[in-house]
N, C-alpha and C positions, 0 to 999 in steps of 0.2 A: 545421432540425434534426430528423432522425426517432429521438425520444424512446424509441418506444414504450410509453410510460406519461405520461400527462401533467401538465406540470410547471407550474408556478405560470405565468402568460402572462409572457413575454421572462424566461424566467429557463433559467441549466444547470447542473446539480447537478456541484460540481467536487471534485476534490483533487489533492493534491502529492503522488507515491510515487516510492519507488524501485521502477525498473520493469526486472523480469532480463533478461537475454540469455538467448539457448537455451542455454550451457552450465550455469548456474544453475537456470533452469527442468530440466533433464537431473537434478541432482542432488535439489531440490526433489521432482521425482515419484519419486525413488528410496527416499527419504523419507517417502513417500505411502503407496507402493507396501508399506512397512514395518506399517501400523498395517492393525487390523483394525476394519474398517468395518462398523456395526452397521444392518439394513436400515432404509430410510426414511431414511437420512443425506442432507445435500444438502452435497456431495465441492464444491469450485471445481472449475472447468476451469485445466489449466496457463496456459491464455492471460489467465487472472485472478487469477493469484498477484500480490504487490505489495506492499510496507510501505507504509506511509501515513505523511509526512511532517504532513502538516495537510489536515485534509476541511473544506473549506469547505460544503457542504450547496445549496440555491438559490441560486446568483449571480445578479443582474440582467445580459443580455448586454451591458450597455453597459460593464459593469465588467470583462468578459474581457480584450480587450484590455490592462485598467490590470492585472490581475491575471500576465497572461502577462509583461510587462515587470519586474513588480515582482520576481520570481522568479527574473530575472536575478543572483545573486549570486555573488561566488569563494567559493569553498569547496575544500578539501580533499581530496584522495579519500582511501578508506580502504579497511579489510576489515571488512565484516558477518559474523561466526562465528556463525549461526544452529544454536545445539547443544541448546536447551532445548524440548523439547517440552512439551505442555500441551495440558488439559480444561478450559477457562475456564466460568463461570456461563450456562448457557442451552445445554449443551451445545456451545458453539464450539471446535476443535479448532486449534489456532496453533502454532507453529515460533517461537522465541525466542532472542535471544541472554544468554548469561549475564554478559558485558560489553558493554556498548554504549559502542562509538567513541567520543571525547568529539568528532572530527570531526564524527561524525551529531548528536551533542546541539549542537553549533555550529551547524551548518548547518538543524535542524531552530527554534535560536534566533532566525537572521538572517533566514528567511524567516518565520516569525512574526513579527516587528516590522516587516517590509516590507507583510504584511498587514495588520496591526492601524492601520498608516498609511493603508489602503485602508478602514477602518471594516469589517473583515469581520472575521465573528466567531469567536473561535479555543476550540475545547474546553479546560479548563480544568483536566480531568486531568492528571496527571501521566502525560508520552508513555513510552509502553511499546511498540518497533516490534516489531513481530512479522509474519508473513504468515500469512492465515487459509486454511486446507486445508478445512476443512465445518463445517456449523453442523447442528444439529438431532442431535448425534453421543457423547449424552451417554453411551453404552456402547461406547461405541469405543476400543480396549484399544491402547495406545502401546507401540510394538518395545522388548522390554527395554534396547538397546543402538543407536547408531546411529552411522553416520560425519556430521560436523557439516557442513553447507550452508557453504562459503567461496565469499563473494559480494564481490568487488574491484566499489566502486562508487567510479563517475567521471563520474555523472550521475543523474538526475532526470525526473519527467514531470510535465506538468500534462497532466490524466485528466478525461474527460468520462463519469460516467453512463452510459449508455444509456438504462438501464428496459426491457433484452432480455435475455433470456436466452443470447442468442450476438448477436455480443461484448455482454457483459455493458459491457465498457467500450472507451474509444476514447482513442487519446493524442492532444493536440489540441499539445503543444509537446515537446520533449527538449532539456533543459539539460547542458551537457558541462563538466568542469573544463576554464579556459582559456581559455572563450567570454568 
């Protein structure tokens, strides 16, 4: 695996997202493109936009496998209405939905339990999916008005880390309603 940051020996920093298509990503930057970026911000790249279903953190590689299978689940598809913009604590700047799918809370339910059967540790938060546009952005002034992100999801990724700056991340699997 070329890391580029090094990771605990035989382990790879994973999670589960929803992972756009270009016409998603297209609206996503349209969206981006709206707010006003204060300097020193650090912006994502389109190619690293992504809701996070469950961030598992270091996995042991011997668990990938068990992990890539377990994540096998029917689910639903739905529509993501990402209408809520937001300044989160530490300066993090996120695109939100003002309902969230009870499909995505389903889905976000059944693969949690298929992990927690995996002994892998799940954040304990209450999930709030959101996609994150830059961090470091605590004066960064959000478009008075926007048209909302409509994201038809009918799949999933399991996501590898990097520890690069380009790609930031890598899709190591893609799950499709129906599989």
């Amino acid at each position: 695996m070329d890391s580029g940051k090094p990771l605990a020996k035989g382990t790879q920093r994973l999670f589960l997202a929803l992972w756009p298509d270009e016409a998603v990503r297209a609206q996503l930057a349209a969206h981006a493109g709206q707010w006003q970026w204060p300097a020193g911000c650090a912006r994502y790249a389109p190619a690293d936009w992504h809701v996070t279903l469950h961030f598992m953190g270091d996995v042991a590689s011997e668990k990938v496998d068990l992990i890539a299978n377990c994540a096998e689940v029917p689910f639903q598809p739905f529509e993501l209405v990402l209408d809520q913009s937001g300044l989160w604590p530490r300066g993090l700047v996120v695109l939100c939905a003002s309902e969230v799918p009870s499909a995505l809370m389903r889905l976000h339910a059944q693969l949690g339990h298929a992990l927690s059967a995996l002994d892998v540790a799940l954040d304990p938060r209450p999930y709030v999916p959101h996609v994150t546009l830059a961090r470091h952005a605590g004066a960064a002034i959000a478009p008075a008005a926007f048209a909302p992100v409509r994201w038809p999801v009918s799949g999933f990724a399991l996501v590898l880390t990097t520890g690069l700056k380009a790609p930031r991340y890598r899709v190591l699997g893609q799950y499709r309603q129906g599989r």
